[in-house]
Each structure stands twice: as C-alpha cells, then as structure tokens.
C-alpha positions as CSV (number, residue, x, y, z in Angstrom):
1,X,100.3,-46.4,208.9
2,X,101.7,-43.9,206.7
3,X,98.8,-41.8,206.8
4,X,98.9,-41.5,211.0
5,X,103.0,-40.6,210.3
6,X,101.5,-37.6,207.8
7,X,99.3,-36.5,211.3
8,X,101.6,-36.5,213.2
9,X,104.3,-34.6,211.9
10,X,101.1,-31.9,210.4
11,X,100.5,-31.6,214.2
12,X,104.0,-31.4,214.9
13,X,104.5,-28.4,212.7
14,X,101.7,-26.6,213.6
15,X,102.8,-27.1,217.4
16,X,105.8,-25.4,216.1
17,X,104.6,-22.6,214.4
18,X,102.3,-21.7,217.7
19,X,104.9,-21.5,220.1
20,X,107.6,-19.6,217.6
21,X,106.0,-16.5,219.3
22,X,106.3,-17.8,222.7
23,X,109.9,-19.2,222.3
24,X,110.8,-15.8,220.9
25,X,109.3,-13.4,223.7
26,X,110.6,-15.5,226.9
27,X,114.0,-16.2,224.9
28,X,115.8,-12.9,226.8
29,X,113.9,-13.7,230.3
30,X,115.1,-17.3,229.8
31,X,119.0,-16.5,229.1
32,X,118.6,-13.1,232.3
33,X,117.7,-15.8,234.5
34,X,119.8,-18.3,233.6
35,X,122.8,-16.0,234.1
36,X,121.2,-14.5,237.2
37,X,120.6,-17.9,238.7
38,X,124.3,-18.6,240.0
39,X,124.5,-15.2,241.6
40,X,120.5,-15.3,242.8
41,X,121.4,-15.7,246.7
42,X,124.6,-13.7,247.1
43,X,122.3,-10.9,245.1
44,X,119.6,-11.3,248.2
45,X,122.7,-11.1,250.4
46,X,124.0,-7.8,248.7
47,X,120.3,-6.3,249.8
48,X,120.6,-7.2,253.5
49,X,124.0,-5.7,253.7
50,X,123.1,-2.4,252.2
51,X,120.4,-2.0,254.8
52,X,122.7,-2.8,257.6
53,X,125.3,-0.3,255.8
54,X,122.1,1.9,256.2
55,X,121.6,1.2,259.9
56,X,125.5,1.3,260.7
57,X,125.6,5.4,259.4
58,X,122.9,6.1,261.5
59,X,124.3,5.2,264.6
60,X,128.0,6.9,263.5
61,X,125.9,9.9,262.7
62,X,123.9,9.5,266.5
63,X,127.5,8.9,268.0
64,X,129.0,11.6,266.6
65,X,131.7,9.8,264.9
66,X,130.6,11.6,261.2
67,X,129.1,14.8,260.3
68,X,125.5,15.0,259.1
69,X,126.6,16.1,255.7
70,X,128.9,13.1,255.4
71,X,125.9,10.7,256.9
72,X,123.4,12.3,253.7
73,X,126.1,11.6,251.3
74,X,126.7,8.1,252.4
75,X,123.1,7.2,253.0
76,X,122.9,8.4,249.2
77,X,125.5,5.9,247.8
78,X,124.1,3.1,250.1
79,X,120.5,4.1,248.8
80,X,121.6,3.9,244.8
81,X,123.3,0.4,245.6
82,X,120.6,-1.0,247.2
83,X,117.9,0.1,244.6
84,X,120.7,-1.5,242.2
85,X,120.6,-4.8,244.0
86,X,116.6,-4.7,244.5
87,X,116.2,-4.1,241.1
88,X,118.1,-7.2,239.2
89,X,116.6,-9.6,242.3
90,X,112.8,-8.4,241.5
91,X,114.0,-9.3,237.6
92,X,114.9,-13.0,238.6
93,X,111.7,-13.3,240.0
94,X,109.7,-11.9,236.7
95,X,112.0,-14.1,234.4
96,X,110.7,-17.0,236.8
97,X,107.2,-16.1,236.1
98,X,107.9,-15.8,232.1
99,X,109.1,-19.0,231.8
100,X,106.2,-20.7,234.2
101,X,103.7,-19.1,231.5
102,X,105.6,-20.1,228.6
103,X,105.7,-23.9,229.7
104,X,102.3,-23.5,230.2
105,X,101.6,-22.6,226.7
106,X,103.9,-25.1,225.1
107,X,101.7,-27.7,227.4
108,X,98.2,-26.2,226.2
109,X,99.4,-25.6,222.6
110,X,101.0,-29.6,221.9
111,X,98.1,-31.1,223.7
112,X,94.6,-29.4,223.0
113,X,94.5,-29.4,219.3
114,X,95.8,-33.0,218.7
115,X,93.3,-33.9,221.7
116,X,90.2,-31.6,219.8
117,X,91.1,-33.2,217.0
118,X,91.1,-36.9,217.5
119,X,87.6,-36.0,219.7
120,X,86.2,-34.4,216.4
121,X,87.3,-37.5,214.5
122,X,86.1,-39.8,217.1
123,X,82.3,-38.0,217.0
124,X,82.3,-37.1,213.5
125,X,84.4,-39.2,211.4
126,X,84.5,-42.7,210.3
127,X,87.4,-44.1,212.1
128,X,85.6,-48.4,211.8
129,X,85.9,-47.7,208.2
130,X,89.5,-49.4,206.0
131,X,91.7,-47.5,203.9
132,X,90.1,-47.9,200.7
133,X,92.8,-47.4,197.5
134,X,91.9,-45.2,194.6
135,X,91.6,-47.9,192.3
136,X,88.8,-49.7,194.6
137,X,86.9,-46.2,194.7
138,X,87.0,-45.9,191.0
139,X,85.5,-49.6,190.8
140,X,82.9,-48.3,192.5
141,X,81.8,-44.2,192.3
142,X,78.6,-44.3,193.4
143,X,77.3,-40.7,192.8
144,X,80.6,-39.2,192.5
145,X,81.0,-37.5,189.2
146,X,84.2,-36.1,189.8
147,X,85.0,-40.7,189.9
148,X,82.7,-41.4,187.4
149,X,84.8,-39.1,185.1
150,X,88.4,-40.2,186.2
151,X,86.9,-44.1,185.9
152,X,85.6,-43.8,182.0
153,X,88.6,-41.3,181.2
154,X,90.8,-44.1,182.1
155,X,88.7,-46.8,180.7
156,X,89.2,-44.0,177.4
157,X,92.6,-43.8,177.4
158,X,92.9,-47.9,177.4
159,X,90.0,-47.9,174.9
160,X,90.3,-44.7,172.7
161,X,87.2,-45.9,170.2
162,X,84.9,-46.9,172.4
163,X,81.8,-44.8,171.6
164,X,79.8,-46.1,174.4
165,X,82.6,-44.0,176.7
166,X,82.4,-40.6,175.1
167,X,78.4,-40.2,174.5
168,X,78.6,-41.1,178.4
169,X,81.1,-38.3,179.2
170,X,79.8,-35.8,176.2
171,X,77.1,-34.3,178.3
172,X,78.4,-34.7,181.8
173,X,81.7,-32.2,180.1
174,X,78.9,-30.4,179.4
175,X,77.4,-29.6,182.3
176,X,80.9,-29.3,184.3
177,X,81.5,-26.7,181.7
178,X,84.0,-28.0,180.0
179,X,82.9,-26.9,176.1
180,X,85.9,-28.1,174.5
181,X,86.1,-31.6,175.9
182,X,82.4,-31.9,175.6
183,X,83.0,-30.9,171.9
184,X,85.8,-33.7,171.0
185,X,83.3,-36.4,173.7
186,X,80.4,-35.9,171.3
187,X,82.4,-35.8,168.0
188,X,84.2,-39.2,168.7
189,X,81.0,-40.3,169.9
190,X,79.3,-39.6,166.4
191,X,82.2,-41.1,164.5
192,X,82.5,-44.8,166.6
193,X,78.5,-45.8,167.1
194,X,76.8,-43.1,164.7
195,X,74.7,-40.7,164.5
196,X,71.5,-39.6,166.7
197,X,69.5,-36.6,167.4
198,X,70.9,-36.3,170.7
199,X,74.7,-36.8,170.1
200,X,73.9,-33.7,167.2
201,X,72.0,-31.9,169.4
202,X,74.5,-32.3,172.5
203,X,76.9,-31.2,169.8
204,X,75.1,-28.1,168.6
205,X,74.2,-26.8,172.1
206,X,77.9,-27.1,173.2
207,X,78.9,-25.3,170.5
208,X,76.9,-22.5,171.0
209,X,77.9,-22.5,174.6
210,X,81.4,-22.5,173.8
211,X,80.8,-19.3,172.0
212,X,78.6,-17.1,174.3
213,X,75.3,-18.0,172.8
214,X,76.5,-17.5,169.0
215,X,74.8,-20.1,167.1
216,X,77.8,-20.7,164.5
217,X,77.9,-22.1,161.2
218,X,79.0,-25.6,163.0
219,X,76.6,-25.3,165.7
220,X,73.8,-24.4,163.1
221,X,74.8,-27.6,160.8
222,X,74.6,-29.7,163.7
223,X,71.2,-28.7,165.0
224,X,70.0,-29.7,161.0
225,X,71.2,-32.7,160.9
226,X,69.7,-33.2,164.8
227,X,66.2,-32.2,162.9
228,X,66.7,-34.3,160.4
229,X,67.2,-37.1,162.5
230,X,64.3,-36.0,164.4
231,X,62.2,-33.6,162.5
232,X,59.8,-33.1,165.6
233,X,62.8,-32.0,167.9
234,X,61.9,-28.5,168.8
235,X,65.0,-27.1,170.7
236,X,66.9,-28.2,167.7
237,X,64.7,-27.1,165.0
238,X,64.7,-23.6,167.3
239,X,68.6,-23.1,167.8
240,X,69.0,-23.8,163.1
241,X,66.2,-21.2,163.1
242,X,68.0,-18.7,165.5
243,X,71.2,-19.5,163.6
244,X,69.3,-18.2,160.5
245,X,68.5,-15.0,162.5
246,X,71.9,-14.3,163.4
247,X,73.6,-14.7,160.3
248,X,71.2,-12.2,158.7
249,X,69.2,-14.6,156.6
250,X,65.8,-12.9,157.7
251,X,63.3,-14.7,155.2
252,X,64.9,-18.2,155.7
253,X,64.6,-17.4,160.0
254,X,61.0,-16.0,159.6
255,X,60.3,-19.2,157.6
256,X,61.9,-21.4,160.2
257,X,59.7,-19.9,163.3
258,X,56.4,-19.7,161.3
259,X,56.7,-23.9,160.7
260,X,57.8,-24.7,164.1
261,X,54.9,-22.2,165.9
262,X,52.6,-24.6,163.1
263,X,53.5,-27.4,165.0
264,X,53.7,-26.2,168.5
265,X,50.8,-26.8,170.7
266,X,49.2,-23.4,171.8
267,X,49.7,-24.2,175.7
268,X,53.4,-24.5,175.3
269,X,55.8,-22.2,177.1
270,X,57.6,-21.7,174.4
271,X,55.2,-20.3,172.0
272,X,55.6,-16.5,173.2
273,X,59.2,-16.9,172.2
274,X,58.5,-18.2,169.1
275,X,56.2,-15.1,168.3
276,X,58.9,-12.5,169.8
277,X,61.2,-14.1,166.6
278,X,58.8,-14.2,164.3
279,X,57.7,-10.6,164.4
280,X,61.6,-9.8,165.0
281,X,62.0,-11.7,161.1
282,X,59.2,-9.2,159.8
283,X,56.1,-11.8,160.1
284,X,53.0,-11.7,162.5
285,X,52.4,-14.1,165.2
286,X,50.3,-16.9,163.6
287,X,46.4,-16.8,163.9
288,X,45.3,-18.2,167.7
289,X,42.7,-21.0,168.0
290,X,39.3,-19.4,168.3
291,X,38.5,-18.3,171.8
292,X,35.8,-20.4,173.7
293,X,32.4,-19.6,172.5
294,X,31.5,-17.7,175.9
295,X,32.9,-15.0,175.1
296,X,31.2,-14.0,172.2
297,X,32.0,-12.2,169.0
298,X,31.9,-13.8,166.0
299,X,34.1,-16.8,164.6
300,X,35.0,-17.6,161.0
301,X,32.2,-20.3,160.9
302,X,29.8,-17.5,162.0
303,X,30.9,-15.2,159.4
304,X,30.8,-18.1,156.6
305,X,26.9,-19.0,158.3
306,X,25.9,-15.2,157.9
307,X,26.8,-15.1,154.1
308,X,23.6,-16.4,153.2
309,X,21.4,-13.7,155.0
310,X,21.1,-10.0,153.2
311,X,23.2,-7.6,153.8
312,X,21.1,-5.6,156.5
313,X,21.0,-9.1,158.7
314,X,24.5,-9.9,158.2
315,X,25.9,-6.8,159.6
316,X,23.7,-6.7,161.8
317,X,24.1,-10.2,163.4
318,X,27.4,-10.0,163.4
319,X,27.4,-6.3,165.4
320,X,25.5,-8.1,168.4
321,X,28.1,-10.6,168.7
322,X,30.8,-7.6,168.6
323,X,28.8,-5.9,170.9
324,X,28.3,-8.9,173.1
325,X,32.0,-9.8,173.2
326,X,33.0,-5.7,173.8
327,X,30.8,-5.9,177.2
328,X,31.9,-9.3,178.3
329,X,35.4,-7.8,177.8
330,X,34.5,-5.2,180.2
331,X,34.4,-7.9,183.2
332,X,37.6,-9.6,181.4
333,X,39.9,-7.6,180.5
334,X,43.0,-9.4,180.9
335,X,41.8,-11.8,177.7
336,X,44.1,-11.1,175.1
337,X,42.1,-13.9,172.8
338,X,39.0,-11.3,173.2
339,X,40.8,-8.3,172.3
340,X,42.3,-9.7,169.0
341,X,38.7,-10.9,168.2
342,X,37.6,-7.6,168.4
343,X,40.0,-5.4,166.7
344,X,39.3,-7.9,164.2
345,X,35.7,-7.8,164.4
346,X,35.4,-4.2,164.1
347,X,37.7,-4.0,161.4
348,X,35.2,-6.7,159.7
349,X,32.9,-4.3,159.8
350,X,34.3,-1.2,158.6
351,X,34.8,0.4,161.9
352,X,37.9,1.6,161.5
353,X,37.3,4.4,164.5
354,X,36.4,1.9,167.1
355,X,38.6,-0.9,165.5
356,X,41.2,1.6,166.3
357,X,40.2,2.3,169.9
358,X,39.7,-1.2,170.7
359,X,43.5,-1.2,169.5
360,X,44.2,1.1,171.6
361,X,42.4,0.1,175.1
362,X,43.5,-3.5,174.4
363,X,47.4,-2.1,174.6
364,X,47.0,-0.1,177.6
365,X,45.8,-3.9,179.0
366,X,48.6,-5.2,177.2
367,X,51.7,-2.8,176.8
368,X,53.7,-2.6,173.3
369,X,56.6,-4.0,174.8
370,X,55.0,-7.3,175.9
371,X,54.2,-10.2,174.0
372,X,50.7,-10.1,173.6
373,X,50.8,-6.2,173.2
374,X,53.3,-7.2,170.0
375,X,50.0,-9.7,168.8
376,X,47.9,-6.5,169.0
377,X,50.4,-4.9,166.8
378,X,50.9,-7.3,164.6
379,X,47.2,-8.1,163.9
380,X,46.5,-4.2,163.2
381,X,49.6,-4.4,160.6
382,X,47.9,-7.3,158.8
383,X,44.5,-6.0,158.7
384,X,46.1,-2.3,157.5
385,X,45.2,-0.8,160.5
386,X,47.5,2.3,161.3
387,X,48.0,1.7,164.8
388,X,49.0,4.6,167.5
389,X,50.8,2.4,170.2
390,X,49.9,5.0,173.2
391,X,47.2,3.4,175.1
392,X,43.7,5.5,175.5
393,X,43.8,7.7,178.1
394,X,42.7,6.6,181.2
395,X,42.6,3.4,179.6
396,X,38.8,3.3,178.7
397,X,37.1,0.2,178.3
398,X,34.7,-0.2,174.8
C-alpha cells in the first residue's frame, strides 16, 4: 500500500515538473483572454462599425457634403481604429489556440508515462510476486553477495567471536576490495578457530594489496607462517621470497627462489617467473631436465659413458653428437633446450669460438630481454663464457 502511495505522488511530481514550462508560456495568453473574453463581441462589433464609418465617408465625399482632403484624413483615423480593433480580436483567437495546446499537453503529459509505465511493469516486471521484507531476503540471499554480507555482518555483530563468520567474510572483503575489513575478517578469524594456511595466506595477500603490491614486514611474516603450515604452498612461499627481494636481503631472496624452482615441476607457468627473480638476486636459472634424446648432443650420462674411451674417441664421439644436435637445430630453431645443450657442448669441448657463436645465434632466436634469452646468458656466465648479447648478424644458424 505504501509503496503504490510512493508511485503515485513520484508520478505526480514529475507530471509537475513537465508542465512547469507549459503553465509558464500560456500563463500571459491565459490572463489576455480571460480579460478579453467579456469585451470579445462588442470588440467584433467595434470592427463592423468602423467599416460602415468607412462606407458612410465615401458617400459624404460622392455627395459632396466633405472635401476630399477631409474624406483622406477621416478614412485615415477610421483605418488606425479599425486595424486597432482587428488586431486585439485576432489575439483572442491565438490565446484560444494556446490554451487548446496547452490542455492538450497537460492530458498527454499526466497520462502517457503513468500509462508506459504500468505497461512496462505489466510485460517486464513481476507484479504476481508479494512484498518480501528485508529480513525474509536476508533469510534467504541466494547468490546475492551484497545479502550474504549484510546477513553474516549482522549475525557478527550479535556474535562478535564467531570465527566461522569472519573466515566466511575474510575473502569475500577481499575480493569487494575492501583491504582493511578483509584485514580485521581474517585476523579475528585466526584468533577464534586458529590458524591455517589459508587464513595466513588470505592474510598476507590482503596485506600486500592494501599496500600497492609492497610485500611488508606483516605481510612477509604472514606468508611464513602460511609455509609453515603448508611448506608445499607455492604462492606463499613466493610472496616471503619476494618480500626478501624487496627489503634488500638479496642472498636470503636468491635462496628462497632457487628452493622453490627445486620443487616446481618444469611444465609450470610459473617457472619463467621464478627464473626472472632468481637471475634478478644474482643466481642462474637452475639446470633444465635433459632434452629428449632426439635431438641429439650429448647428456651428462654420455659424457660419464665416454670417460672410459681415450682421448681421441672421446672428443671425438662426443663432436658427432654436437654436430648432430647443431644440424637438427637448423630445422628447430625455436628449441631453447637445444641451444643451452650446445653452448654447453661446445664449451665442453674447448670451442670457445663457436661456443660463442652458438651464444650468439641462439639470442638472436631468443632476445636478451626474454626469458629464455636471460637462460642463455646466464648459462655463458656460469661456464665463464664472455658473452656479446648482439645477436649474429643476419642471425646465422651453426
């Protein structure tokens, strides 16, 4: 009931402030003809007698009773009356038409929206459905976070140490972006049911939301105790190591990055990233998996095989499998595993000239700036290779 009485005086107002312009523009024309009105047929009268008046001097000046100058100057004051009389009796008539059009308006404006309206409502709306209370929507949100929220911050503020109702709002003040409630939601959460890797982590990843991606002193503590909860967490164990990184503590950060690329699978998406901070600590990317044997070249276990055979053999055996590796790289260029193996390879066997060429043909595959043109660099640093970043020219193939 209340709610139609709301409608109706919305509609009432806008009906208002639509015909405020109307009202004000046929306000004069409404009062000219209201005033005109009492005098509207002795005004129509006034014009008939000046055109007899008209008439009458042309027969005096026909007769002879007045002089033609006398008949010009009359017909002159006549004229000026009657135009007078015409004029105000032509305005009646246009105030008539101005108020027509502005009842017309008030009629389209009161009744065409309200009627648009309720059609829309009627079409698109729900009109078989009851008034349902806030209370009854809370007791029921559905997928309505915006009710979820209001339901267990209400529940909260009955029940202020009721962990259960902050590790549920914790991350959902997270993702609304709201650091600083998602902050006290996770720390209340910790102190009534505990500790867990997740409430820490939640913790430490608000934190460092809360300050543009800083991983501060708090936010760093929290991601350790998340790893120690969990040591095989990785976003935790990546956000202490970056905290490392960022207050300065180099060694500790390399550390950090070097023990979780150890455990990282080799297929992960994350692994490039871990390699960017490692080499950004001062340490090289850790050593790849052996490439598939199809590629050629030799492995470790070849090398360990070929100490057995003389000198002559070994070198020589192990040149045919750098040899058969540099042509297979020819059809494959775009395998970084193969190009490591072979600036490695070469500088196995002394070949520091085509060691460093190989260096150099693999980066202009693999620019500097990339993360597999950084394991290139990385790999000639920890064989002692002086590398020249600039890419052969023409980028020539071994």
């Amino acid at each position: 009931m209340y709610l139609w009485i709301v409608l109706a005086l919305l509609t009432a107002a806008v009906a208002v402030a639509l015909l405020l312009p109307f009202a004000r523009s046929a306000s004069a024309a409404a009062s000219g003809v209201s005033n005109a009105a009492r005098g509207n047929s002795t005004r129509a009268g006034e014009v008939e007698v000046y055109r007899d008046q008209l008439r009458e001097i042309d027969r005096d000046r026909e007769g002879g009773l007045i002089s033609t100058e006398e008949a010009e100057n009359a017909r002159a004051e006549v004229g000026r009356r009657l135009i007078a009389a015409a004029a105000e009796n032509d305005a009646d008539k246009n105030g008539g038409i101005a108020n027509r059009k502005h009842r017309i308006a008030t009629a389209l404006v009161t009744v065409v929206p309200p009627a648009l309206g309720l059609c829309l409502y009627l079409s698109l709306g729900s009109p078989g459905i009851p008034d349902q209370p806030l209370q009854a929507r809370l007791e029921n949100p559905g997928n309505n976070i915006a009710l979820l929220v209001t339901k267990v911050e209400r529940h909260l503020a009955e029940n202020p140490t009721d962990g259960s109702g902050w590790d549920i709002l914790a991350p959902i003040y997270l993702r609304l972006n709201r650091a600083g409630d998602a902050e006290l939601a996770y720390r209340n959460a910790i102190r009534f049911i505990g500790p867990s890797n997740a409430r820490y982590s939640g913790l430490g990843e608000t934190l460092v939301v809360a300050n543009d991606g800083i991983v501060t002193e708090a936010a760093r503590e929290a991601f350790e105790q998340a790893v120690k909860l969990d040591p095989n967490d990785p976003r935790s164990r990546f956000y202490a190591a970056l905290g490392l990184e960022q207050g300065g503590r180099k060694d500790e950060a390399r550390a950090a990055f070097e023990e979780l690329a150890s455990a990282t699978p080799a297929d992960a998406p994350w692994k490039g990233l871990l390699d960017e901070h490692i080499v950004k600590n001062g340490g090289t990317p850790l050593a790849v998996k052996p490439a598939a044997p199809s590629l050629g070249g030799p492995t470790q276990e070849d090398v360990a095989a070929a100490q057995d055979f003389s000198q002559g053999d070994r070198k020589a055996m192990i040149a045919g499998m750098v040899d058969s590796l540099a042509a297979k790289l020819k059809d494959e260029p775009d395998n970084i595993e193969g190009w490591l193996r072979l600036v490695r390879s070469y500088a196995v066997l002394g070949d520091e000239a085509k060691a460093r060429d190989a260096l150099s043909t693999g980066l202009a595959q693999f620019p500097p700036d990339g993360n597999d043109g950084k394991r290139l660099l990385a790999l000639a640093r920890d064989i002692g290779l002086d590398a020249d970043a600039s890419p052969a020219p023409g980028g020539a193939r071994p």
